[in-house]
C-alpha positions in Angstrom: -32.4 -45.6 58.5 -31.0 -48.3 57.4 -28.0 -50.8 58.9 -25.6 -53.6 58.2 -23.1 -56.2 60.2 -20.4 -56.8 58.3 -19.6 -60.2 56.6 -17.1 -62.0 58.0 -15.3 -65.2 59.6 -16.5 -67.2 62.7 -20.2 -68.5 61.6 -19.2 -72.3 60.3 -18.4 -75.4 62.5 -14.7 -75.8 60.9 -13.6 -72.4 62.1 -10.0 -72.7 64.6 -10.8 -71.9 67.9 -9.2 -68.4 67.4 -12.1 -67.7 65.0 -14.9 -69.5 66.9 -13.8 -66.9 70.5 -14.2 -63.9 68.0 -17.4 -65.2 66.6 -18.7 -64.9 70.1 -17.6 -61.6 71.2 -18.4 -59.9 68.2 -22.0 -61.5 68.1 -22.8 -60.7 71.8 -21.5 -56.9 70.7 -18.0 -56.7 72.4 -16.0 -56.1 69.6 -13.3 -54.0 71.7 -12.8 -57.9 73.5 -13.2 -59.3 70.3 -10.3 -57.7 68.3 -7.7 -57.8 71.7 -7.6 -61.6 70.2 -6.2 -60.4 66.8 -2.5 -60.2 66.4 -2.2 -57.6 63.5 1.6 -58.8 62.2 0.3 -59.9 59.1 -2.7 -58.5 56.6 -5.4 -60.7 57.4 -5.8 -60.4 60.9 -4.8 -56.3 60.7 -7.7 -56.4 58.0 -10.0 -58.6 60.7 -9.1 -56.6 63.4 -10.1 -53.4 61.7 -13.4 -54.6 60.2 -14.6 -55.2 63.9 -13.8 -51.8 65.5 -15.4 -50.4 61.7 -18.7 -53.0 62.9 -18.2 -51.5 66.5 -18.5 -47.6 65.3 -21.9 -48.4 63.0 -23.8 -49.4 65.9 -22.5 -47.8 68.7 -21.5 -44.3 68.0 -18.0 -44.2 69.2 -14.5 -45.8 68.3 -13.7 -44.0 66.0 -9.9 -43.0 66.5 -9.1 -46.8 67.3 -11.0 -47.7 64.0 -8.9 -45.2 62.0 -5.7 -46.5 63.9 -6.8 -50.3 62.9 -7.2 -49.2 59.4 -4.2 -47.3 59.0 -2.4 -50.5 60.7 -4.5 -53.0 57.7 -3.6 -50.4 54.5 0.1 -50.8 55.6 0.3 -54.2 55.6 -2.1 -54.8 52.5 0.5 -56.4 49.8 -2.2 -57.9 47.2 -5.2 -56.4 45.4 -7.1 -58.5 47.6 -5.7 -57.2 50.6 -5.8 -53.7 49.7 -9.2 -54.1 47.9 -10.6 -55.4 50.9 -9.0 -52.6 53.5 -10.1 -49.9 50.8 -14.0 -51.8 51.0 -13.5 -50.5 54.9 -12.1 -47.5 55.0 -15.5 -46.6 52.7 -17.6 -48.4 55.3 -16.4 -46.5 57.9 -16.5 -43.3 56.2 -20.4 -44.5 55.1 -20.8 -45.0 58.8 -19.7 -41.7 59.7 -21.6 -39.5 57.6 -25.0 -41.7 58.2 -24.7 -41.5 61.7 -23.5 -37.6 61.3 -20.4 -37.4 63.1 -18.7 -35.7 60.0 -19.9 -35.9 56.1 -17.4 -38.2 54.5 -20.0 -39.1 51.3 -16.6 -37.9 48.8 -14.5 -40.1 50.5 -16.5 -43.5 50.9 -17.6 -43.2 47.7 -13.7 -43.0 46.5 -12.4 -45.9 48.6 -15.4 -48.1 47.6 -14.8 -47.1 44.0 -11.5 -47.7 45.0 -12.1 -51.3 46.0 -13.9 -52.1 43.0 -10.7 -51.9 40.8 -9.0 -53.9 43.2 -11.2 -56.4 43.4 -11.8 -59.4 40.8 -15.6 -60.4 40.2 -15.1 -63.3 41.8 -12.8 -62.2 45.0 -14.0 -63.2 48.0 -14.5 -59.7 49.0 -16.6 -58.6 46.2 -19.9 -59.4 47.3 -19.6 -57.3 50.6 -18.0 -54.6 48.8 -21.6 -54.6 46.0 -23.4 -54.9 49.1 -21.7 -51.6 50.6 -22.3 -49.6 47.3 -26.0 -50.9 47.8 -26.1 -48.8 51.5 -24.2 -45.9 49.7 -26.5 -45.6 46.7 -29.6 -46.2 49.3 -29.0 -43.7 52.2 -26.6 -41.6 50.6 -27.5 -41.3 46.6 -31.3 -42.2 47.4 -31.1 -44.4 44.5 -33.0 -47.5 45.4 -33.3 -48.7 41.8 -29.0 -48.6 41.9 -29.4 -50.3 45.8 -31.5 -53.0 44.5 -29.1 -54.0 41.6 -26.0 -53.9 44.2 -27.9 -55.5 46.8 -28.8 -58.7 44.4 -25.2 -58.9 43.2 -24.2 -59.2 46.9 -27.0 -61.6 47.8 -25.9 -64.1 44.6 -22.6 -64.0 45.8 -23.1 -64.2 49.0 -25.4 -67.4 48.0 -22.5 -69.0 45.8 -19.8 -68.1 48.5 -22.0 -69.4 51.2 -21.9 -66.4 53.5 -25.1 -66.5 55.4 -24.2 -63.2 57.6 -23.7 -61.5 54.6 -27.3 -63.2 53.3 -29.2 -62.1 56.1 -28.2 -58.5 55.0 -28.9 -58.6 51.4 -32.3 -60.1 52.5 -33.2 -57.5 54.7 -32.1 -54.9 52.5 -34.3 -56.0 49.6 -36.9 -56.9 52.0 -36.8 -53.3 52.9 -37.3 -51.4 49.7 -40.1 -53.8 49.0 -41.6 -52.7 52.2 -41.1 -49.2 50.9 -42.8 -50.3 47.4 -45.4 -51.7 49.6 -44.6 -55.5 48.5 -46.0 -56.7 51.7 -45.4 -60.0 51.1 -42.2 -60.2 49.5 -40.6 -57.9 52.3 -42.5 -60.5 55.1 -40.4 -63.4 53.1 -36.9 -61.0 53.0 -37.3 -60.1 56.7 -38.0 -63.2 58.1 -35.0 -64.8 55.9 -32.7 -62.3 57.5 -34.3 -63.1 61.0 -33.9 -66.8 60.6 -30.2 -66.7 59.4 -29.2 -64.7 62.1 -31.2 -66.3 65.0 -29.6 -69.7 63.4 -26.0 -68.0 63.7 -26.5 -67.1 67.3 -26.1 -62.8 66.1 -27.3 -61.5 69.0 -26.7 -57.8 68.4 -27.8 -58.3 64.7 -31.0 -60.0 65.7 -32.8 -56.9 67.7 -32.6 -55.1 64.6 -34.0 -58.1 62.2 -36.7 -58.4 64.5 -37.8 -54.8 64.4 -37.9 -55.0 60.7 -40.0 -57.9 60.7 -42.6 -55.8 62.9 -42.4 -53.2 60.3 -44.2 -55.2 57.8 -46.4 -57.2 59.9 -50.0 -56.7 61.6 -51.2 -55.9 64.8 -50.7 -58.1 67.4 -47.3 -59.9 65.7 -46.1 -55.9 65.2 -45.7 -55.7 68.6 -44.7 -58.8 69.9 -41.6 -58.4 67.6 -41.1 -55.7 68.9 -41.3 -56.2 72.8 -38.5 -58.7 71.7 -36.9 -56.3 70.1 -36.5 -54.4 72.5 -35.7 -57.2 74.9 -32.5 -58.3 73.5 -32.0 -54.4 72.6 -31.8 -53.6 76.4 -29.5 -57.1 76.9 -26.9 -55.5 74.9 -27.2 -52.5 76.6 -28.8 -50.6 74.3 -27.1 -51.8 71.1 -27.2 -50.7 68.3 -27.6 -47.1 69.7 -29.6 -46.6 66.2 -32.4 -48.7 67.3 -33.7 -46.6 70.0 -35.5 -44.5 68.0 -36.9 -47.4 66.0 -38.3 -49.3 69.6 -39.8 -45.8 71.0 -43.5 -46.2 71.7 -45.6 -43.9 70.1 -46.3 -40.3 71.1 -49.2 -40.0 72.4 -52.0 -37.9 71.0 -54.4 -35.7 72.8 
């Protein structure tokens, strides 16, 4: 199964202090703490606010309601294509998220509000890479189309490049690094996960970093496999067993008479 943070605000030195105290939360996984900062009078930090408690329900399981609520709150206030663009891009994230984890099949409807997005959205928006990088995870998990994943997923990693996301980077790696483990491209998905891993240990994304290690272990030998994952699983039971997803992932092997 495969999972994404969101892009976002808060990774660069210049952020306001505002930015730099979300950053934190939302890295160390409290995103509930996180969005309290955000005042939602105005479009962008409604849209903020709801793209965290979105974040929250992908790797936790719950939030739901308040996510819906924070959306709801963002498409009101939306007033440009770039606004509404970008809360359309999470209302299909949350409804990806939803039907993934399978609380409630909602395929129809992300599909719509991505589509939905992608009219709203110039090429050269600032939200359009995360929105090609969304339409990757659709037409991965939900269309099992990795050829159409893998042309979304390097739209989203050249724009993330020439918009100088790294979050966002560390996901298009590990996404291509992980149908190239699937193609068995050893090597190439080694490179793409240890990318991802880098970026994210560099960015101090502590809930996003259990995950990028766990990868890594997926395409490595015996005895690296398991020391990634022993941290894995470290920084896994930090969090308090964040992102709930991972569990599974980290379980030691039955055992076999």
């Amino acid at each position: 199964m495969a999972h994404t943070a969101m892009s976002g605000t808060g990774t660069t030195a210049g952020d306001d202090p505002l930015q730099t105290a979300v950053w934190r939360l939302r890295s160390r996984a409290c995103w509930v703490d996180a969005a309290a900062l955000l005042q939602p009078r105005t479009a962008a930090p409604a849209l903020q606010r709801a793209s965290l408690l979105v974040e929250r329900c992908l790797y936790t399981e719950q939030g739901w309601a308040e996510a819906e609520d924070a959306l709801r709150t963002a498409e009101a206030l939306a007033q440009s294509d770039d606004e509404r663009g970008a809360a359309a891009c999470e209302r299909g994230q949350l409804a990806y998220a939803a039907t993934l984890l399978n609380v409630r099949d909602r395929a129809d409807e992300a599909r719509a509000a991505l589509g939905r997005a992608a009219a709203l959205l110039a090429p050269g928006a600032p939200g359009r890479a995360l929105l090609d990088f969304r339409r990757g995870l659709l037409a991965e998990n939900l269309a099992h189309s990795p050829q159409s994943a893998r042309a979304a997923y390097r739209r989203a990693h050249a724009g993330a490049t020439a918009q100088d996301d790294p979050l966002l980077l560390s996901c298009t790696w590990r996404h291509l690094a992980g149908l190239a483990l699937r193609e068995g491209e050893l090597a190439e998905a080694r490179h793409g996960f240890a990318e991802s891993l880098r970026i994210r240990e560099e960015l101090g994304y502590l809930v996003g970093t259990a995950p990028a290690l766990a990868s890594l272990a997926d395409a490595e030998a015996e005895p690296e496999a398991s020391r990634l994952r022993a941290e894995a699983g470290r920084l896994f039971r930090l969090l308090g067993g964040v992102p709930t997803w991972l569990a599974d992932q980290l379980a030691p092997p039955a055992a076999t008479a």
